[in-house]
N, C-alpha and C positions, 0 to 999 in steps of 0.2 A: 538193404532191408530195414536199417534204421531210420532210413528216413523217410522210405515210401511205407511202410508198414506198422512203424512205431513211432511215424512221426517227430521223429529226434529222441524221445525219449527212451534211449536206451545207452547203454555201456560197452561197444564191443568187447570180446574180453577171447581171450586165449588159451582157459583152462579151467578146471572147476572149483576151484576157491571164490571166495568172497572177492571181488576186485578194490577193493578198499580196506582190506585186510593186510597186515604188517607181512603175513605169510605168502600174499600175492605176488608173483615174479612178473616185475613190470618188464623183463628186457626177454621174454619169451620172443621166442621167431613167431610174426605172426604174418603168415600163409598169405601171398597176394592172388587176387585175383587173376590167373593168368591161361585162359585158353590155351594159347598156341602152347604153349609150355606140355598142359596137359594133353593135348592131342598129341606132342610130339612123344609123351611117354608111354602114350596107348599106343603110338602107332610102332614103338619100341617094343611093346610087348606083344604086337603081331595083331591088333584090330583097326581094320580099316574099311569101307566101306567097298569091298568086292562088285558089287548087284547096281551099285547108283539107284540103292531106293532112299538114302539119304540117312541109316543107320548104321552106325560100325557092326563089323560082322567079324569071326575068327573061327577058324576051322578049328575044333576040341576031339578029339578021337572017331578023327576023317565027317564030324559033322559040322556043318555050319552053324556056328552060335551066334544071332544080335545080341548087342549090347543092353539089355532088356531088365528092367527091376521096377519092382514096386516099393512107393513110399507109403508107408500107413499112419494113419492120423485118428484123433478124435475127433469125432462130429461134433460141432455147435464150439470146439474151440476157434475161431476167427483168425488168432494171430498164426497159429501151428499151421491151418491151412493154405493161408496168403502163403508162409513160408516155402509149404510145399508145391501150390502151386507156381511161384516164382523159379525155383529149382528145376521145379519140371519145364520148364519155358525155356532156360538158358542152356539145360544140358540135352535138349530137342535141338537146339543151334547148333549143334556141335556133335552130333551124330548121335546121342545118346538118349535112348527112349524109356523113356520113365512112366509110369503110369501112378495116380494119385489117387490110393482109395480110405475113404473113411469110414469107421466104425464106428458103432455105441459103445460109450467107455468102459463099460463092461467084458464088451466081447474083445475092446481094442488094450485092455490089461491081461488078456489071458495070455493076449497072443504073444505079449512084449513078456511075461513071464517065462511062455513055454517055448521064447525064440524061435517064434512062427511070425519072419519077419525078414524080406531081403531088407531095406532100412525104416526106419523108424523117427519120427519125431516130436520129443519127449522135452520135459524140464524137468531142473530138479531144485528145490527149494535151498538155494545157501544159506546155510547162518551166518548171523552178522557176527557171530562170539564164535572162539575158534572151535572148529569144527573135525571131526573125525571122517574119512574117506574111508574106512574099511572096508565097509557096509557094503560102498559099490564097486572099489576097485580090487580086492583082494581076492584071491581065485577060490575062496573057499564059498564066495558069496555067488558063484556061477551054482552051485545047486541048489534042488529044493524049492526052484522058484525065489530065488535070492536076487536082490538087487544088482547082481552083477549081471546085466540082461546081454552083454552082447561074449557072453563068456571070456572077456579078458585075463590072461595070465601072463606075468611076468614075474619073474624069482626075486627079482631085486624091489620091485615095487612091494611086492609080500612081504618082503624083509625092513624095505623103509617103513610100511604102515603098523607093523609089528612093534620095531624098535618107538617108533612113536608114539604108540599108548602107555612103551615102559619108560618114557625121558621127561624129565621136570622139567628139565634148565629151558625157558622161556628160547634163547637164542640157539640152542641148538634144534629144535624142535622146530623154529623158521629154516632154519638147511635143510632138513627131512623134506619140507614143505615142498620146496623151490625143486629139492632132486628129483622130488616127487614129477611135479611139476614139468620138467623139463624132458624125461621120459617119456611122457606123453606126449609133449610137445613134439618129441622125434618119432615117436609114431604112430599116433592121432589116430586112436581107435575109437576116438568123437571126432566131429569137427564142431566146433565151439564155434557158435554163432555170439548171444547176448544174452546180458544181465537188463533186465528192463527194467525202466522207472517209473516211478508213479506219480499224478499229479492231485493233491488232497486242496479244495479252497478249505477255507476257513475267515469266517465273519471279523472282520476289523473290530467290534466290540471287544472280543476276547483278549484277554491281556495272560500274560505267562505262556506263551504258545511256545516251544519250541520242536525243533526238527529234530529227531534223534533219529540213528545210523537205521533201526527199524519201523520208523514212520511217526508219526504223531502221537503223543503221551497224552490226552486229554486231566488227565487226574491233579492238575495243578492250574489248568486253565481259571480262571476268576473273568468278573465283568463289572465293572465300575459301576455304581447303584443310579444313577444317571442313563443310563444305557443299557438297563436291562427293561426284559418283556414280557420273561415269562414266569410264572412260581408266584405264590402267593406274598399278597401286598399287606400292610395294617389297614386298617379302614375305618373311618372317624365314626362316631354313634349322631 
């Protein structure tokens, strides 16, 4: 997907921190790709494709159930859509029938508030400066229409993000992070695709340009009086 879809520019990443962040756990298990793997675990939990119409099926209280979900999306987003329709393509190979519908952002945040949603795909804005997960992993935030949209709860996760808004010490607050971190990692109630990148030109004239962690600082840029063009000049009588 990075490459066919973002063109290279992107970050795979493994979890919801900044990936350039001190707090980021580079040695997270990060999930291979692996079909056979996954059909052998569905076919583990009893769904196989009974009928030979080419979707897994599993018998549920004596009825037969396909393996059947929808992905919902925003209209007019490009990359959220490529995404879903790529997903739905690979998990149609492999017996699993996905269906890909889009909404107007509007109706398609109602639905992601009121977890009217088999799955979803969503982004969520990282800060580049350390940043607080409460908001969306802590189980207090599944009500109310709180950013905890797919109702996650863990005790211990509630209890790392707790102790983390009352701890100073810089190095222990990266533990927090990483425990954090790696709970999810074991049981990916996202599956974390990417951090994308952006590509900003800027004119060779401009002198003081730098790249900082959240994008271009214009407020220092200057232009050598030689090489400027535009703004008012003196002008001789």
């Amino acid at each position: 997907m990075v490459k066919t879809i973002l063109f290279g520019l992107g970050q795979i990443v493994d979890g919801p921190l900044y990936f350039f962040r001190p707090e980021y756990d580079k040695n997270l298990y990060s999930y291979p790709y692996d079909p056979k793997k996954a059909l052998a675990l569905l076919a583990e939990a009893g769904w196989k494709d009974s009928d030979g119409d080419g979707v897994l099926d599993k018998t549920i209280d004596g009825k037969k159930v396909p393996l059947r979900f929808e992905i919902k999306v925003n209209s007019g987003n490009d990359v959220r859509e490529s995404v879903a329709l790529t997903l739905q393509d690979e998990l149609k190979k492999h017996g699993v029938a996905a269906s890909v519908r889009r909404l107007d952002w509007t109706i398609f945040l109602d639905d992601v508030k009121n977890h009217k949603f088999d799955a979803v795909i969503l982004g969520w804005q990282m800060p580049v400066s350390e940043g607080d997960n409460y908001q969306v992993w802590h189980s207090s935030q599944t009500a109310n229409k709180g950013s905890n949209h797919i109702g996650y709860k863990n005790a211990r996760v509630d209890k790392i993000l707790e102790d983390y808004r009352r701890e100073f010490d810089h190095n222990k607050r990266i533990e927090l992070s990483k425990e954090f971190q790696r709970i999810l990692d074991d049981e990916q109630p996202y599956t974390f695709l990417f951090a994308r990148k952006a590509v900003s030109p800027v004119d060779r004239r401009f002198r003081g340009v730098e790249v900082l962690p959240r994008g271009l600082w214009p407020l220092d840029w200057w232009v050598p009086p030689a090489l400027q063009k535009y703004g008012a000049r003196p002008t001789a009588n």
